[in-house]
C-alpha positions as CSV (number, residue, x, y, z in Angstrom):
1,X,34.6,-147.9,-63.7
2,X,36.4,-151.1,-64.9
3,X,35.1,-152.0,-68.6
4,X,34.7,-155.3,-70.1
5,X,37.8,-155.3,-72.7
6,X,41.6,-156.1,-72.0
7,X,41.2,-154.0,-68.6
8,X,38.7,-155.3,-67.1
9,X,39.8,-159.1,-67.8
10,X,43.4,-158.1,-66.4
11,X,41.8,-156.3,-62.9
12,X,39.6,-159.5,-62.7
13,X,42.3,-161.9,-63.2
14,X,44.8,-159.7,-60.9
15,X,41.9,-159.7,-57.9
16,X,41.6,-163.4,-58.7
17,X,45.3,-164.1,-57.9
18,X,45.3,-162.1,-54.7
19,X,41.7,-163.9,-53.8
20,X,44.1,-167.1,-54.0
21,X,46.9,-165.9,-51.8
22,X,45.1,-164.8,-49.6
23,X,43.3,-168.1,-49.2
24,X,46.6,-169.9,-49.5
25,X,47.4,-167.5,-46.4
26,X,45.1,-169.2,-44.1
27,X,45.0,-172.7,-45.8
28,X,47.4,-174.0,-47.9
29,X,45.9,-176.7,-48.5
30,X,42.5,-175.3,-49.5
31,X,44.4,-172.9,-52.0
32,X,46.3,-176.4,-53.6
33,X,42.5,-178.1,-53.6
34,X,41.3,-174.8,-55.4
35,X,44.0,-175.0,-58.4
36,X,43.6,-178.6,-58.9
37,X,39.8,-177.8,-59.6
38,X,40.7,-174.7,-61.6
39,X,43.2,-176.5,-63.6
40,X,41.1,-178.6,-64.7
41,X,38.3,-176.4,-65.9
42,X,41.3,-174.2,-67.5
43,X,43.6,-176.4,-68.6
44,X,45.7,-173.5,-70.5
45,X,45.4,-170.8,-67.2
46,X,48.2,-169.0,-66.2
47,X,46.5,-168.5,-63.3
48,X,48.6,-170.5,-60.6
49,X,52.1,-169.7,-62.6
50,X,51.1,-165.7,-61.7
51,X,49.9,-166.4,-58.4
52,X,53.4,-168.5,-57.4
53,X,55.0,-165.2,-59.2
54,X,53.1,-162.3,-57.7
55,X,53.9,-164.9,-53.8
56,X,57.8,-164.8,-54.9
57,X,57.7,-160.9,-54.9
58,X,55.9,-160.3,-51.6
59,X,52.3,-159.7,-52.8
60,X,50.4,-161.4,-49.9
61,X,46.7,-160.3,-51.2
62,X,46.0,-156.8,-50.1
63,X,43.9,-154.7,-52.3
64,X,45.4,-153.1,-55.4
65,X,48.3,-154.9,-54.7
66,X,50.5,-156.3,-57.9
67,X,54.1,-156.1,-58.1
């Protein structure tokens, strides 16, 4: 089981970023609407910067994946 410290917030954050390939995988544009909404509530995210990364290197969303 995942806990709640630095684990846990790096498994959430790394499903999180293959939640938004995937959806950027069957609309781009959705997945562009998404950041500029997530942006905003996170101004300081590294969010999209990892997702355009983890894209770059091949992930395209399947589970576990992180490369």
């Amino acid at each position: 089981m995942i806990g709640e410290g630095q684990d846990g917030d790096e498994y959430r954050h790394q499903c999180l970023v293959r939640y938004v390939i995937k959806m950027r995988l069957q609309n781009r544009d959705d997945a562009h609407k998404f950041f500029k909404g997530w942006n905003e509530k996170h101004p300081k995210s590294c969010l999209e910067a990892d997702v355009k990364d983890q894209w770059t290197k091949g992930n395209r969303g399947n589970y576990g994946e992180w490369k």
